[in-house]
Rosetta silent file (secondary structure, phi, psi, omega in degrees, C-alpha in Angstrom):
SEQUENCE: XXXXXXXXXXXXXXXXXXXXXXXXXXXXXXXXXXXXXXXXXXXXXXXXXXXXXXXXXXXXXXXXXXXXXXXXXXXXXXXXXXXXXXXXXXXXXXXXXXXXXXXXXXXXXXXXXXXXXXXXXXXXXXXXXXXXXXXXXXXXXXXXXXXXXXXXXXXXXXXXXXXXXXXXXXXXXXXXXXXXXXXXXXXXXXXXXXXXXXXXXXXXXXXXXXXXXXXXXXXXXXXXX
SCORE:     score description
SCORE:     0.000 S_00000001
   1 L     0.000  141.721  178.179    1.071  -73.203   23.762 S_00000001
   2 L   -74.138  160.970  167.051   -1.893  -72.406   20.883 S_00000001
   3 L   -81.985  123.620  172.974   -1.653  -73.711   17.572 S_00000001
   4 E   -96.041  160.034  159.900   -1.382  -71.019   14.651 S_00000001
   5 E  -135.348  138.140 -171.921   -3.634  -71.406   11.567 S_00000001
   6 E  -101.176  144.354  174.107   -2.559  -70.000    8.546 S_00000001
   7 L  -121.570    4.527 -168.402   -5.514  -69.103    6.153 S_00000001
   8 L   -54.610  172.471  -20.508   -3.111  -67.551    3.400 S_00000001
   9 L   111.099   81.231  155.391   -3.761  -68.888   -0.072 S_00000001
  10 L    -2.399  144.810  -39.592   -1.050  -71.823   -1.607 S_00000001
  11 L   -71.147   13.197  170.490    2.070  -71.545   -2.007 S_00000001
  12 H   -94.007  -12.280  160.217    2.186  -68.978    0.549 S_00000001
  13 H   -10.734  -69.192 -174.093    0.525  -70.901    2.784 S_00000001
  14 H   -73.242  -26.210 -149.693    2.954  -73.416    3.217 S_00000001
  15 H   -72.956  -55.259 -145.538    5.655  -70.977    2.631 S_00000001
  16 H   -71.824  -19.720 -162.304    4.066  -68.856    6.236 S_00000001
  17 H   -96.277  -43.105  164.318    3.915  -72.316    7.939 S_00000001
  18 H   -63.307  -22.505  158.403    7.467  -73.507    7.366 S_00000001
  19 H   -74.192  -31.298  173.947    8.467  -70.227    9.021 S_00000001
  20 H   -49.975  -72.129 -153.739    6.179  -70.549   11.870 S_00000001
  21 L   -66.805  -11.104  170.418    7.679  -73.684   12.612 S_00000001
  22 L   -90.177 -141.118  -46.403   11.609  -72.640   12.461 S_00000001
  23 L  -114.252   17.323  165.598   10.732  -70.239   15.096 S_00000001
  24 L    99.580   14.836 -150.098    9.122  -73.043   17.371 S_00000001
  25 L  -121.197  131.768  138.206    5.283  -72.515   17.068 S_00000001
  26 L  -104.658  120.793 -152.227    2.910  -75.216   15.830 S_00000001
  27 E  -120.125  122.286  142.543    1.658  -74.002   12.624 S_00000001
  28 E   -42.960  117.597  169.097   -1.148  -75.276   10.015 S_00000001
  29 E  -109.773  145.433  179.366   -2.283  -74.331    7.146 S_00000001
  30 L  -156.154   69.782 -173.975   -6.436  -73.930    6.343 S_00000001
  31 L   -55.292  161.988  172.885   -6.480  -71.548    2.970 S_00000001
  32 L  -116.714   -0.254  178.100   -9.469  -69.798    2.492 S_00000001
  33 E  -152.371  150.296  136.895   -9.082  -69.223   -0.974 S_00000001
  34 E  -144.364 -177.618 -151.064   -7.035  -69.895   -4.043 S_00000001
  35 E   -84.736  109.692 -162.317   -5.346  -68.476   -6.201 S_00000001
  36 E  -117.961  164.686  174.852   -6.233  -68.905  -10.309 S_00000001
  37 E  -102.574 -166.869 -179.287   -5.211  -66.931  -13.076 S_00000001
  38 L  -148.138  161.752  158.314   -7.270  -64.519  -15.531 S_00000001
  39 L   -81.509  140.746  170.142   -7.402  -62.965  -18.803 S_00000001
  40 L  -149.757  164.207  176.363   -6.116  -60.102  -19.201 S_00000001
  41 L   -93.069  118.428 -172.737   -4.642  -57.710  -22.052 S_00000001
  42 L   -42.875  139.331  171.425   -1.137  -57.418  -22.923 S_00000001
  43 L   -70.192 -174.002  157.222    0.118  -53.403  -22.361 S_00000001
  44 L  -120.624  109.735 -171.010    2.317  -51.893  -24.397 S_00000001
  45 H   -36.859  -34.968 -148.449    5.713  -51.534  -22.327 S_00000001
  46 H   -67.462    0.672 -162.254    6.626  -48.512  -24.176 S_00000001
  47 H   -99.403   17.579 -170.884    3.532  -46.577  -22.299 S_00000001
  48 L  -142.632  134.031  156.928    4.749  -47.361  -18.789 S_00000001
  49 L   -97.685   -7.126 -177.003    8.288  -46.938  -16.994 S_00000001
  50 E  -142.843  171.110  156.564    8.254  -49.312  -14.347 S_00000001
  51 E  -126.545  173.895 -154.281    5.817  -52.252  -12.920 S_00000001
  52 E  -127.491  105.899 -148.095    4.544  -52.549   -9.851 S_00000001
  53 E  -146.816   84.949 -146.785    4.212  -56.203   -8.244 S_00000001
  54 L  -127.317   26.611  158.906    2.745  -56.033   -4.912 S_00000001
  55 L  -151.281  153.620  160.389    2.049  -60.063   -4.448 S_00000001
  56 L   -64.764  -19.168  159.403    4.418  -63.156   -6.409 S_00000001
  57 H   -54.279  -24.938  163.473    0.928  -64.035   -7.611 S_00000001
  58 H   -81.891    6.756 -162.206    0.895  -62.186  -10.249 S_00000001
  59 H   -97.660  -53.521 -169.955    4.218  -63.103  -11.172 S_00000001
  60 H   -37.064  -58.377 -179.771    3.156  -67.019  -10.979 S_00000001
  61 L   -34.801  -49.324 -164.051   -0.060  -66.271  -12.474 S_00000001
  62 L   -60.026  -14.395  179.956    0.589  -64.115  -15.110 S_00000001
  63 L    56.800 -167.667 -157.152    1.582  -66.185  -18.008 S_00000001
  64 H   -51.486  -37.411  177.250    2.533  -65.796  -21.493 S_00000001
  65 H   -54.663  -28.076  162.009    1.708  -62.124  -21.265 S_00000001
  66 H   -87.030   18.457 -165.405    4.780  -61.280  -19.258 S_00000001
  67 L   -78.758  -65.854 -178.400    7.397  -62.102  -21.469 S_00000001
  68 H   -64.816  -29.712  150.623    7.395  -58.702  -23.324 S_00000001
  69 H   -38.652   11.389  164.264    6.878  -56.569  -19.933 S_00000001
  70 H  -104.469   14.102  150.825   10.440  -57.792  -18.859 S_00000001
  71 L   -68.576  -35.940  163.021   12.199  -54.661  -20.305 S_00000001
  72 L   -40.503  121.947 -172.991   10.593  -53.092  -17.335 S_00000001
  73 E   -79.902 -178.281 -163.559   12.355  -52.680  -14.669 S_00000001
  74 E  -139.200  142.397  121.827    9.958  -54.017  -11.274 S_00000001
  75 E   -88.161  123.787  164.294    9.096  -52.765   -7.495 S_00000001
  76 E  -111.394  156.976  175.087    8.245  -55.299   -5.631 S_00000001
  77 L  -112.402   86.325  169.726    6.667  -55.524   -2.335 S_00000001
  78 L   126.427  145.244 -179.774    8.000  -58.301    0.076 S_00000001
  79 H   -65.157  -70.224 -179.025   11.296  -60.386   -0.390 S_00000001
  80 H    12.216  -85.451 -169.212    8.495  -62.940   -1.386 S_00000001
  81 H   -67.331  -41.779 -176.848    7.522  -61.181   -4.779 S_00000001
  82 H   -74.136  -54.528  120.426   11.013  -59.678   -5.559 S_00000001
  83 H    37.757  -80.185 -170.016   12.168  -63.344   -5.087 S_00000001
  84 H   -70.647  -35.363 -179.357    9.476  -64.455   -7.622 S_00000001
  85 H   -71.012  -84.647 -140.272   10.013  -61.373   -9.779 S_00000001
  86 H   -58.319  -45.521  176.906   14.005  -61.515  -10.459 S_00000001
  87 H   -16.272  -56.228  167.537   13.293  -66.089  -11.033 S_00000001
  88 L   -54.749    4.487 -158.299   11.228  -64.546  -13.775 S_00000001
  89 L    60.558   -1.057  151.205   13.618  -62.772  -15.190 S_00000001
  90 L  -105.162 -175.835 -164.032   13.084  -59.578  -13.910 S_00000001
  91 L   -93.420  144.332 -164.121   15.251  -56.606  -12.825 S_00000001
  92 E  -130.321   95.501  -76.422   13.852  -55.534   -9.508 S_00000001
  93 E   174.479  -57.506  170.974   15.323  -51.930   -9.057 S_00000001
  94 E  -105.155  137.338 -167.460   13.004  -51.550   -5.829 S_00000001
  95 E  -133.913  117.130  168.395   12.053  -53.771   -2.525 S_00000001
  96 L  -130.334  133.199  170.606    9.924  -52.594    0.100 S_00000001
  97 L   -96.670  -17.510 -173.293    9.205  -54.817    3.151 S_00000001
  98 L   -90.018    7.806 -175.192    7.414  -52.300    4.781 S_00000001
  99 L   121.241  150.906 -173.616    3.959  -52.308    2.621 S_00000001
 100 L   -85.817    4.498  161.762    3.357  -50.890   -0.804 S_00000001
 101 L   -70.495  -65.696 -168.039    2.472  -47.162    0.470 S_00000001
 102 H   -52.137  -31.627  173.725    6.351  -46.842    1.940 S_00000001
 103 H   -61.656  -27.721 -175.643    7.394  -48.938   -1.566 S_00000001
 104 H   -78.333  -45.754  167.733    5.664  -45.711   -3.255 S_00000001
 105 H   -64.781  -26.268  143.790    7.024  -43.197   -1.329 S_00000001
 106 L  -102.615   28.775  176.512   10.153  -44.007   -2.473 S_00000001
 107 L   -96.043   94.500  175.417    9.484  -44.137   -6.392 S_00000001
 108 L     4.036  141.680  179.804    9.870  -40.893   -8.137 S_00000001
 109 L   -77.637  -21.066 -165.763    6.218  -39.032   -8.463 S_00000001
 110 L  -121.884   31.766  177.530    6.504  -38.873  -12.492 S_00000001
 111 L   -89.561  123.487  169.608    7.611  -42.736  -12.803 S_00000001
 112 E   -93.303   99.335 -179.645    4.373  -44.435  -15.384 S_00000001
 113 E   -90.046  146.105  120.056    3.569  -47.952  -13.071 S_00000001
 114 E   -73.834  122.486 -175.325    1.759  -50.970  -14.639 S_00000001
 115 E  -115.874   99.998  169.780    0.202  -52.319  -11.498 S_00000001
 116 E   -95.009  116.459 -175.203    0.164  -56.159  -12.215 S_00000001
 117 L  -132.415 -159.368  172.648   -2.397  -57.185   -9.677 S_00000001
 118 L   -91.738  151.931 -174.285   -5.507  -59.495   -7.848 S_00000001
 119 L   -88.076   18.954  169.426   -9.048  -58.552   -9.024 S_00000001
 120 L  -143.747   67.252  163.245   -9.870  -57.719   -5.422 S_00000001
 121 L   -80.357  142.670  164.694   -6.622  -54.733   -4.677 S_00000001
 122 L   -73.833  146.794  139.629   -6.701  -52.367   -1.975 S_00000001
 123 L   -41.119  118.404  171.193   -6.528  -48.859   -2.873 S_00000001
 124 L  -132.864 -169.080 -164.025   -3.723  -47.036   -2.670 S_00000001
 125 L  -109.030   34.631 -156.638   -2.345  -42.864   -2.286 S_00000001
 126 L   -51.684  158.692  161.232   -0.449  -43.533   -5.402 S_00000001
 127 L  -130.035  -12.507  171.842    1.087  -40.241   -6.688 S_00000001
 128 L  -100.056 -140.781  176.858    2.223  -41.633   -9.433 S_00000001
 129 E  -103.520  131.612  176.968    0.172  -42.218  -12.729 S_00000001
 130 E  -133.487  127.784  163.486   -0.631  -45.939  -12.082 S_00000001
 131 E   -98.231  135.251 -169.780   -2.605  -48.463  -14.512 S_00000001
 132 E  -116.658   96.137  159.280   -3.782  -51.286  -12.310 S_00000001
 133 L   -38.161   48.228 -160.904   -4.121  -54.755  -14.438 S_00000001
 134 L   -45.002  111.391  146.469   -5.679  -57.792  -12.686 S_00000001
 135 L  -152.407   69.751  178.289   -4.042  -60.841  -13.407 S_00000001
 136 E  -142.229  171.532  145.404   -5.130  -63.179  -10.864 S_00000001
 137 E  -178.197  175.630 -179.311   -7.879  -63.491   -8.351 S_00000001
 138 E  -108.113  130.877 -145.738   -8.709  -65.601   -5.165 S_00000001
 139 E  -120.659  120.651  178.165  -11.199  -67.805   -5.245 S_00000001
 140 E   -73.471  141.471 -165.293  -13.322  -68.935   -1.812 S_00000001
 141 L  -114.385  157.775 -169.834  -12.998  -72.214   -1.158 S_00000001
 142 L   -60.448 -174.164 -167.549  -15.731  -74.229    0.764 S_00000001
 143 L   -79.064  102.726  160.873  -15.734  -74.399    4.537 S_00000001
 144 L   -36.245  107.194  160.101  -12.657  -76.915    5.487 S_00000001
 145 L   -26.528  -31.129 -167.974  -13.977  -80.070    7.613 S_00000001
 146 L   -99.794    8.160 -145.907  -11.490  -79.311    9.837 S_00000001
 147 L   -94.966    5.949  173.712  -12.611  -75.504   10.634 S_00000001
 148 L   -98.407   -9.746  152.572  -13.584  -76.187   14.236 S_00000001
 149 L   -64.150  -15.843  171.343  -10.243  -76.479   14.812 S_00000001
 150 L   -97.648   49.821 -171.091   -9.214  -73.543   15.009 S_00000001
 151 L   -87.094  163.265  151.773  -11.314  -72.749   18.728 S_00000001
 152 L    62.586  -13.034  167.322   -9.226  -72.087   21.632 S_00000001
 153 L  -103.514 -156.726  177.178   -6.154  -71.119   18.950 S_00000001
 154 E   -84.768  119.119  166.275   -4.142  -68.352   16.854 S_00000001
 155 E  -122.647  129.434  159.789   -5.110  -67.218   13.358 S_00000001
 156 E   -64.507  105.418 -172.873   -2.961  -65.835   11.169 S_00000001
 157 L  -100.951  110.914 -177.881   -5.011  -63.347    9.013 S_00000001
 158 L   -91.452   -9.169 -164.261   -3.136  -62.179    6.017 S_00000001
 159 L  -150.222  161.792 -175.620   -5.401  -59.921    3.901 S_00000001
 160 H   -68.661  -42.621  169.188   -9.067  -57.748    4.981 S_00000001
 161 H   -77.223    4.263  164.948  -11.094  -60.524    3.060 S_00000001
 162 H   -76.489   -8.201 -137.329   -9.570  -63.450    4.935 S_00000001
 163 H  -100.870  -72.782 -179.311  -10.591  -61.147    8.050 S_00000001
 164 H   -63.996  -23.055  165.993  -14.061  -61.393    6.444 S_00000001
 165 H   -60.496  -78.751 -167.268  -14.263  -64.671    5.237 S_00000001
 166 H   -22.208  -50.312  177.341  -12.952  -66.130    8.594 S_00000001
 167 H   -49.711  -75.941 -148.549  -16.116  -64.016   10.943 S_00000001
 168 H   -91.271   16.571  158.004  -18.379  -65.492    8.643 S_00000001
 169 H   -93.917  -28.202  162.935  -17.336  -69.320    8.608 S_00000001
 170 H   -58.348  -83.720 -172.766  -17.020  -68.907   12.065 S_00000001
 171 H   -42.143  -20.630 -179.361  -19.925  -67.530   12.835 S_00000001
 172 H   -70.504  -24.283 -169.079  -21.988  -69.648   10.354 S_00000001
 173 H  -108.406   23.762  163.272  -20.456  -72.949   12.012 S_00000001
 174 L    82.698    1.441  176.202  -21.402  -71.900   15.587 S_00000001
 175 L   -82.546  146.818 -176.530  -17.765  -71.366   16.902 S_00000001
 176 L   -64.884  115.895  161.430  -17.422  -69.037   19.792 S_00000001
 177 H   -49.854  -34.184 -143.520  -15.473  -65.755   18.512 S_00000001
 178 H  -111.309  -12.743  151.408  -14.013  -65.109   22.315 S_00000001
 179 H   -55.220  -36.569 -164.990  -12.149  -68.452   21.840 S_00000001
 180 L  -104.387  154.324  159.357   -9.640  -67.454   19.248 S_00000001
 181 E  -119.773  157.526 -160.946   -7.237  -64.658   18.817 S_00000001
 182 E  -113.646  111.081  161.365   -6.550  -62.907   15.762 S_00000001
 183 E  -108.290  131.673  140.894   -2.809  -62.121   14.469 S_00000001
 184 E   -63.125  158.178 -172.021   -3.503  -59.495   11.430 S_00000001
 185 L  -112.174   -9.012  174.628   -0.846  -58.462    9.032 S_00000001
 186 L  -151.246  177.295 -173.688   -2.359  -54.939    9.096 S_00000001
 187 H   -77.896  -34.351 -178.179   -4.927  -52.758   11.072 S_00000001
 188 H   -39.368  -68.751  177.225   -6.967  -52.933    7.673 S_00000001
 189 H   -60.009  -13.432  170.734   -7.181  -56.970    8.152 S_00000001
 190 H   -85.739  -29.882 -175.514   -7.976  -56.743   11.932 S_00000001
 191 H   -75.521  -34.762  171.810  -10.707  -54.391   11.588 S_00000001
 192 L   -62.073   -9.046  175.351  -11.958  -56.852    8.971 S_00000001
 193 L   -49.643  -51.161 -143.618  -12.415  -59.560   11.332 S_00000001
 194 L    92.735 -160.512  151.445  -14.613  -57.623   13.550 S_00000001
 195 L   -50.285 -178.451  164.086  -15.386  -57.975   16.713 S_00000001
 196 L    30.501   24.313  172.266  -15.713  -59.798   19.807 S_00000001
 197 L   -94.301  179.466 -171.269  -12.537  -62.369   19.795 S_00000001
 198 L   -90.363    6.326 -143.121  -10.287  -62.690   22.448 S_00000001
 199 L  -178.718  109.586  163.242   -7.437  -61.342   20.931 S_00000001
 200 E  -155.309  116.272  176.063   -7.229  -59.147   17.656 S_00000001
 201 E  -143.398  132.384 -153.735   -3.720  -57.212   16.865 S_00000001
 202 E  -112.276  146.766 -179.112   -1.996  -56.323   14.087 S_00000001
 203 L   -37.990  153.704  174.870    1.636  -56.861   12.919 S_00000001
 204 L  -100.205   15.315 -179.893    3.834  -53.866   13.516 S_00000001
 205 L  -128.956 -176.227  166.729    4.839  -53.991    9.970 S_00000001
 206 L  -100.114   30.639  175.929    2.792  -55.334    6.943 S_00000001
 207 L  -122.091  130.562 -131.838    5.223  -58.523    6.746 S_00000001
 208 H   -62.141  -26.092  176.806    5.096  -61.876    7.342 S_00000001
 209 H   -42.179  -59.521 -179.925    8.276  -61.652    9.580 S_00000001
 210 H   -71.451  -10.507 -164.865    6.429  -59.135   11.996 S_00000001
 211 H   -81.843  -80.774  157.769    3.213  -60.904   11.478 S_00000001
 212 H    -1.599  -60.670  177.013    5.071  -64.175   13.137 S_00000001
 213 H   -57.658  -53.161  166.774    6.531  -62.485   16.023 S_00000001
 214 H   -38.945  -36.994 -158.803    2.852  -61.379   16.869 S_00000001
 215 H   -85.161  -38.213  164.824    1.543  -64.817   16.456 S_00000001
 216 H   -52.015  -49.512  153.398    4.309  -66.038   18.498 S_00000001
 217 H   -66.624  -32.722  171.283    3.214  -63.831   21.575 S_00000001
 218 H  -131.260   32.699  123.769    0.011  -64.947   21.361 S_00000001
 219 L   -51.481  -19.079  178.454    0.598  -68.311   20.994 S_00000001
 220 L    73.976   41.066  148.831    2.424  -67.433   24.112 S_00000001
 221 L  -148.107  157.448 -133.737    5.733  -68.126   23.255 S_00000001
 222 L   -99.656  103.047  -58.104    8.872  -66.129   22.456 S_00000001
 223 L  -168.894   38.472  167.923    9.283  -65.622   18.739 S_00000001
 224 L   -98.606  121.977  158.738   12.934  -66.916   19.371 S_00000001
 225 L   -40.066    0.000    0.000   15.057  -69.279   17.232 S_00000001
């Protein structure tokens, strides 16, 4: 059986690795970044009806500035973040496991979101009027001594710039792409990879649950308890 490597970003890191491992797979962790906080400038709640919280980093992160933003009620994206959200004291009104376009789709079109986010967010088909706030970001961390380890296994890619970091510490440190397979948590993060591995497929959901079952087939074993 392969080995997974996790490249997520502390604490989810560990968090994606203690699940690997209830479901039988030996799992790793080798972030590729982490996660710091930023300045950023308090809103004024009254100009927004809801927030928008579509990692728990921003909950951890966020600091003093969220105290008054907890009349708001919160969508979160991923048991994770609502998890991290209601600790924080807030009321979490929405949950979407399936990605924050389906989390969107079901939030009224004339609902005013505060998007508490990462300085490197995806784009989204928002419909509603959304202000998007950074206040976090991920920071690349140097090449891991240990980064030749992951030949001949399974990488867990959670986001399109781990996709890109990962190509180019591989390729910079001379490991064979056609060694490794690729689990992605979306098509976005597999196409960031590139090319030429032996394996690159993406979850059939954007969640770490389906991302796991992939990684479990192709670790080559059955994503069974």
């Amino acid at each position: 059986m392969r080995r997974l490597v996790v490249l997520r970003p502390e604490p989810g890191g560990h968090a994606t690795v203690e699940r690997a491992r209830a479901i039988g797979l030996e799992a790793f962790a080798m972030p590729l970044f982490a996660i710091e906080p930023v300045a950023w400038r308090m809103s004024d709640p009254s100009d927004f009806d809801a927030l928008l919280l579509t990692s728990a980093n921003a909950v951890r992160q966020g600091g003093a500035g969220l105290e008054r933003l907890r009349t708001l009620p919160a969508y979160a994206v991923g048991e994770a973040t609502a998890v991290a959200a209601r600790d924080a004291g807030f009321e979490v009104v929405g949950e979407g496991n399936g990605g924050v376009e389906r989390l969107l789709g079901s939030i009224p079109p004339d609902v005013r979101l505060l998007h508490l986010c990462g300085e490197h967010r995806t784009n989204t088909a928002a419909t509603q009027a959304m202000t998007a706030v950074p206040v976090y970001r991920s920071v690349a961390l140097p090449p891991s001594d240990g980064l030749r380890s992951v030949e001949g296994q399974v990488v867990a890619v959670h986001s399109p710039r781990a996709g890109r970091r990962l190509a180019e510490l591989v390729d910079q440190a001379g490991i064979d792409r056609a060694s490794i397979r690729i689990a992605a948590i979306s098509v976005a993060a597999a196409e960031a990879a590139g090319d030429g591995w032996a394996k690159r497929e993406a979850a059939e959901t954007p969640d770490d649950a389906a991302l796991l079952a992939l990684a479990a087939r192709l670790c080559d074993k059955s994503a069974t308890t």
